[in-house]
C-alpha positions in Angstrom: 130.2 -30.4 115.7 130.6 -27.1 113.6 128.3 -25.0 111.6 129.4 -24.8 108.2 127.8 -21.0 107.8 129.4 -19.6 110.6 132.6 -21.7 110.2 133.1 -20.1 107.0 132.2 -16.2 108.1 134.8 -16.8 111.1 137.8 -18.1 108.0 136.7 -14.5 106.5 136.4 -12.6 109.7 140.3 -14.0 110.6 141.5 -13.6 107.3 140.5 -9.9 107.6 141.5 -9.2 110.6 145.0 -11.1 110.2 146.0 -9.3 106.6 145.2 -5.5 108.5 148.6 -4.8 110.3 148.4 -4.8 114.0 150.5 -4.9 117.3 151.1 -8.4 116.6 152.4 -7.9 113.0 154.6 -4.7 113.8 156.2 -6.6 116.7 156.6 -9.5 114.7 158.2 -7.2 111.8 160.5 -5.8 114.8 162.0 -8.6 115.8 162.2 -10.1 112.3 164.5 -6.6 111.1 166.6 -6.8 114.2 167.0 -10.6 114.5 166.9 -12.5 111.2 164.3 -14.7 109.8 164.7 -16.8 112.4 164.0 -14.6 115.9 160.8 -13.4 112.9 159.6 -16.5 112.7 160.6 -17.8 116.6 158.6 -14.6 117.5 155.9 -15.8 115.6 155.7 -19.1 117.1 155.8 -17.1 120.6 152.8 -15.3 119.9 150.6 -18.3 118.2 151.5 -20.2 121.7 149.8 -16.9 123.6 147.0 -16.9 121.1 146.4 -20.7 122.3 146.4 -19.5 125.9 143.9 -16.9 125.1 141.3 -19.4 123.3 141.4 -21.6 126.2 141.1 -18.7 128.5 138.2 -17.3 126.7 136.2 -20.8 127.0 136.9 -20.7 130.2 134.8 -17.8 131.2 137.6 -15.6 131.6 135.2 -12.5 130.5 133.5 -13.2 133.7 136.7 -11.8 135.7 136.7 -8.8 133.5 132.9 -8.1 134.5 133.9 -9.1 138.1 137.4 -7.0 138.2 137.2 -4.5 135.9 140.7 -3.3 137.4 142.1 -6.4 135.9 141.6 -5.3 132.5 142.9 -1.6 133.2 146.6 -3.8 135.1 147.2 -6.4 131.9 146.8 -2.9 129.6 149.7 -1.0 131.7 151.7 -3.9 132.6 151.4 -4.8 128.9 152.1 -1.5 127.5 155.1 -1.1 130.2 157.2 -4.3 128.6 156.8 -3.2 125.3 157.9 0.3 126.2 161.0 -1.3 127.6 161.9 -3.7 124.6 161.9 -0.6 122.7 164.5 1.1 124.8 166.6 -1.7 125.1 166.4 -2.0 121.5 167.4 1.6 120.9 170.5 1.4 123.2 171.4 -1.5 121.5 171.0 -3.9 124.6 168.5 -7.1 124.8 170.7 -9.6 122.8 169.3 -8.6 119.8 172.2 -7.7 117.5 174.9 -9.7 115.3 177.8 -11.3 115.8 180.9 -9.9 114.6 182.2 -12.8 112.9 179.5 -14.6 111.5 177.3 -11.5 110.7 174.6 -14.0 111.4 171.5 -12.7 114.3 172.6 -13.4 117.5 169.3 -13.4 119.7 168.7 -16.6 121.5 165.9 -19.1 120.1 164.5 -19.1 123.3 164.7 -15.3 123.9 162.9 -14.7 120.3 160.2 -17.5 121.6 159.8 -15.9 124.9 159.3 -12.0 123.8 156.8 -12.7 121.4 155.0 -15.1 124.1 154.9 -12.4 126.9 154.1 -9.6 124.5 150.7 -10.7 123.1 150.0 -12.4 126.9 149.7 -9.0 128.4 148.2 -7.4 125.6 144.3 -6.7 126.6 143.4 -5.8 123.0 144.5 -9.5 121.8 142.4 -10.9 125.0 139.5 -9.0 124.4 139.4 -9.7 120.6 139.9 -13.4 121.2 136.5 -13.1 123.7 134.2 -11.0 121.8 135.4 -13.2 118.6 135.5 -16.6 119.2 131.8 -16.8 121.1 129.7 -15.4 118.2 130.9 -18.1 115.9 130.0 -21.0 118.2 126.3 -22.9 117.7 125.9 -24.2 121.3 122.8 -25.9 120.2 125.2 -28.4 118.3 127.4 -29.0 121.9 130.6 -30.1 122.1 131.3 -26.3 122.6 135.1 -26.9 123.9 135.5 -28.5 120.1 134.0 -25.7 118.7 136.1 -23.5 120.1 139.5 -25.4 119.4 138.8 -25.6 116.0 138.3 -22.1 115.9 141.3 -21.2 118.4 143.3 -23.6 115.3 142.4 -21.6 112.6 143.6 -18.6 114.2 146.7 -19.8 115.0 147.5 -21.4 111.2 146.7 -17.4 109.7 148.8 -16.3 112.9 151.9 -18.1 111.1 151.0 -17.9 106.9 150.2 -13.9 107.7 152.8 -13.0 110.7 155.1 -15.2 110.1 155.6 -14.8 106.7 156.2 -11.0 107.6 158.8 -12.0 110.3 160.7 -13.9 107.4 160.9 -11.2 104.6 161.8 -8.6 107.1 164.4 -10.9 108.7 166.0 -11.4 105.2 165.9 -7.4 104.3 167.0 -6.6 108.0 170.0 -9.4 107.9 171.1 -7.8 104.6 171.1 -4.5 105.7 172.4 -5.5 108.6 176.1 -6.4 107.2 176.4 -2.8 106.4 177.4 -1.3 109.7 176.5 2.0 108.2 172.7 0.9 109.0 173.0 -1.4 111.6 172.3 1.7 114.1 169.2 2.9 112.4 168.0 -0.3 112.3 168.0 -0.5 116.2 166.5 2.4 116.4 163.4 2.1 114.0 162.5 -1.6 116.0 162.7 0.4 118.9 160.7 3.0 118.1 158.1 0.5 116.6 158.3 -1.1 120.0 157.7 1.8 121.9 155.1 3.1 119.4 152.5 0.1 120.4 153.5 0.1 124.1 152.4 4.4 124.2 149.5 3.4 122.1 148.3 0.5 124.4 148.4 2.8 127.2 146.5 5.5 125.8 143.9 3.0 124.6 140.5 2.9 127.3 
């Protein structure tokens, strides 16, 4: 159902592309300093489920819309760019949920909220879209058929370096961030430099054509 030679070139391709940081990585490292391990790795999880969305979008035809619409492409970009832009000011004023408890000193964002951020983040990012399009198609053989397998055991792949490379990010930098974080001294510039990673990749999405 697979072929071997381009099954292998894509576990290269992904590796590659997975180890260079990108928006997913620094969000993922944001939420890990802010949250804990935990809203690291729940972030994580978040974005893997988007990834899965985008495979199934992308053998689905969905590039056809793009060709159709290309004001579609140009809306998910600013929309995209606009959420991230506000996490990033939320974060900076020290708002969102994302802080610690008093008592426990322990990260106080929600599971759920952690989940849903890192979901609606890499949803409305084009870049991840696009990638997951112009990728996925040049390692499927559709003289061998069962093209929707092809392209599941590809969209898996991606997903497993999704949580060994990102998620393993989100953990360290929850641990360092929690530590740090018990020192209310740098609990403020903590805020601040996840913020201004946030808003960082929102500016850079938008000025991306």
């Amino acid at each position: 159902m697979v072929d071997t030679q381009l099954l292998l070139a894509f576990i290269v391709t992904t590796a590659v592309a997975m180890i260079v940081p990108g928006p997913d990585m620094l969000f993922i490292l944001g939420c890990g300093i802010r949250g804990g391990p935990r809203a690291g790795l729940l972030a994580t999880c978040g974005v893997a489920t988007s990834e899965t969305i985008h495979v199934a979008l992308a053998a689905a035809g969905l590039t056809a819309l793009f060709v159709a619409v290309p004001t579609a492409f140009t809306v998910v970009r600013i929309v995209g760019a606009a959420y991230l832009i506000y996490l990033g000011v939320q974060a900076i004023r020290g708002r969102g949920k994302l802080d610690v408890t008093e008592d426990s000193g322990q990260a106080g964002i929600g599971g759920r909220q952690a989940y849903l951020r890192g979901l609606t983040t890499n949803l409305l990012n084009p870049k991840m879209v696009t990638f997951t399009i112009a990728l996925l198609p040049q390692f499927i053989n559709p003289a061998l058929g069962h093209v929707w397998i092809q392209f599941a055991i590809l969209g898996s792949i991606l997903v497993v370096f999704e949580f060994l490379v990102d998620g393993t990010v989100g953990v360290l930098a929850g641990r360092i961030g929690s530590t740090l974080r018990r020192r209310r001294a740098v609990r403020r510039g903590l805020d601040v430099t996840a913020g201004g990673i946030f808003i960082g990749l929102g500016v850079r999405l938008a000025a991306e054509r």
